[in-house]
N, C-alpha and C positions, 0 to 999 in steps of 0.2 A: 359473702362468707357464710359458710353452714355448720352451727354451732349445734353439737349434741346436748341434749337436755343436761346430762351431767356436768357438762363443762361449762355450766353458767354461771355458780358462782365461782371457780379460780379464775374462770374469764374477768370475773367483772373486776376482782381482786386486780388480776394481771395489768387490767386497762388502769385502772387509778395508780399502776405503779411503773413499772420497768418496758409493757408491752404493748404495743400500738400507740395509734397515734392521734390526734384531733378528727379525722375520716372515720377510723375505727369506731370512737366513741359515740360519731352521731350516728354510725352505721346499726349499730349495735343498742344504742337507745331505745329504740320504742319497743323492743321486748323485753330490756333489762325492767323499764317503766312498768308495762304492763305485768311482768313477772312479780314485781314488788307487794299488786295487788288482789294477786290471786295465789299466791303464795308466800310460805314465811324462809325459802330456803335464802334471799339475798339480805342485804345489810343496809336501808336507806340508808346509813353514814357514808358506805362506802360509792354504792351506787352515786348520789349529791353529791357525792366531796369529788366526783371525778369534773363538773361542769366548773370551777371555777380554773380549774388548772387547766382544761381548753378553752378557757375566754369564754364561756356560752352568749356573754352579755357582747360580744361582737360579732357572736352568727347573725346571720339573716335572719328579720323583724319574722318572720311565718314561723320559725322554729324557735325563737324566744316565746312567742304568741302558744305555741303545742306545749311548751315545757310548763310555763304559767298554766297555762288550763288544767293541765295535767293535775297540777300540785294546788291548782283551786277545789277542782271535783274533787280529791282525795281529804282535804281539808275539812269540805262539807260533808264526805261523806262519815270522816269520822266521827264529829260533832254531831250529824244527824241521827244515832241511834249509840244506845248503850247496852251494854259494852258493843262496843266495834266490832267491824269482822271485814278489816278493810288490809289482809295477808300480812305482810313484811310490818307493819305500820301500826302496832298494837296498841299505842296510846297517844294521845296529845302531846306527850312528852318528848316518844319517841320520833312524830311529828316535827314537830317543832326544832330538835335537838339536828335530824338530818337535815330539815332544809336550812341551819342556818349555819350550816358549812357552803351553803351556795348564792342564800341570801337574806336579806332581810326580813325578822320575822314579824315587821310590825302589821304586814297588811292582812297576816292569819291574825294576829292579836284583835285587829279592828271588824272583821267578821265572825270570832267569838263575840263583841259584846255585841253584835246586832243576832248573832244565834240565839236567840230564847227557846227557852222549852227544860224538860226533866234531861232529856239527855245530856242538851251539853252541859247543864250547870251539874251532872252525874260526872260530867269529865272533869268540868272545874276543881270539885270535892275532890278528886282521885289525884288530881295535880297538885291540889296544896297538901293534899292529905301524905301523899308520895316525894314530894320535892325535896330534896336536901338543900336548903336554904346556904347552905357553908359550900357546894358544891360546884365544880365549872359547868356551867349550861349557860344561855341565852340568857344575859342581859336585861336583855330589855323584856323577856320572858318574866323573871325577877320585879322588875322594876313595875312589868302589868299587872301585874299578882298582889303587888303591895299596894296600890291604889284605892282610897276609900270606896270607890262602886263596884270595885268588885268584892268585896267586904262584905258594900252590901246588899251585891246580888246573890249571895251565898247566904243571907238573911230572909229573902225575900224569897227562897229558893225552899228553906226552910218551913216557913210559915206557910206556903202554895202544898206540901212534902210532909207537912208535920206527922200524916197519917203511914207514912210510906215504909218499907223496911230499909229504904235509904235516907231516911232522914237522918241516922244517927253520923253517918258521912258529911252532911252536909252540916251538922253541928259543931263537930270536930274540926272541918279546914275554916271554919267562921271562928273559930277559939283559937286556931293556929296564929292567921291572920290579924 
């Protein structure tokens, strides 16, 4: 099938809703995928939310294996530099929020706390600094956030920062917290 540039995102709109079908979607993946991060025109929500309503967890083990890879590089690469510039995928947040319409966010949560470095604890500050605490997101997002080490990795983050003009960031979601 040969999709005009313009019709990428009501396509991808179309797939998660009324048009095509489980063929279509894995037809149509690996560009919607690589669209997401090279550009800001599609929607991770919508693009993610379309694999659990084709079973992705019942395709064949080599296309579960490409979708995880996929959303591991992306993962790293967001966490690897601040701010991001990883298209569709502007924050930890927004990260985090798409893929857990598709799955489980604990295995990003446990490669944040082995990511050290200014960046990602730039991303941490930005997440607690930004989070509505009262608001529906991920869970277990929530629940990693409120954890004593990350507390006081956002301390520790601080004192490494104290000289930096993002320190006053990392003061803040460590007061939030």
């Amino acid at each position: 099938m040969l999709v005009d540039e313009h019709d990428l995102f009501s396509l991808s709109i179309s797939l998660g809703g009324t048009i095509g079908g489980r063929d279509d979607v894995k037809s149509l993946l690996p560009l919607l995928l690589e669209r997401m991060v090279t550009s800001m025109e599609l929607d991770p929500g919508v693009v993610l939310g379309m694999l659990p309503r084709e079973e992705w967890r019942t395709w064949p083990e080599a296309e579960q294996e490409s979708v995880d890879s996929y959303l591991d590089a992306v993962w790293r690469s967001l966490l690897a530099a601040y701010p991001s510039n990883v298209g569709s995928f502007v924050d930890t947040v927004t990260f985090l929020v798409a893929v857990s319409t598709a799955e489980s966010v604990d295995r990003f949560l446990d490669v944040w706390d082995d990511t050290l470095g200014s960046a990602a604890d730039r991303h941490l500050a930005d997440t607690v600094n930004g989070l509505n605490f009262a608001a529906r997101g991920p869970r277990t997002l929530d629940a990693w956030l409120r954890r004593a080490t990350v507390r006081d990795r956002l301390y520790e983050a601080f004192e490494r920062d104290h000289d930096s003009n993002w320190a006053d960031d990392l003061a803040q979601a460590y007061d939030l917290l």
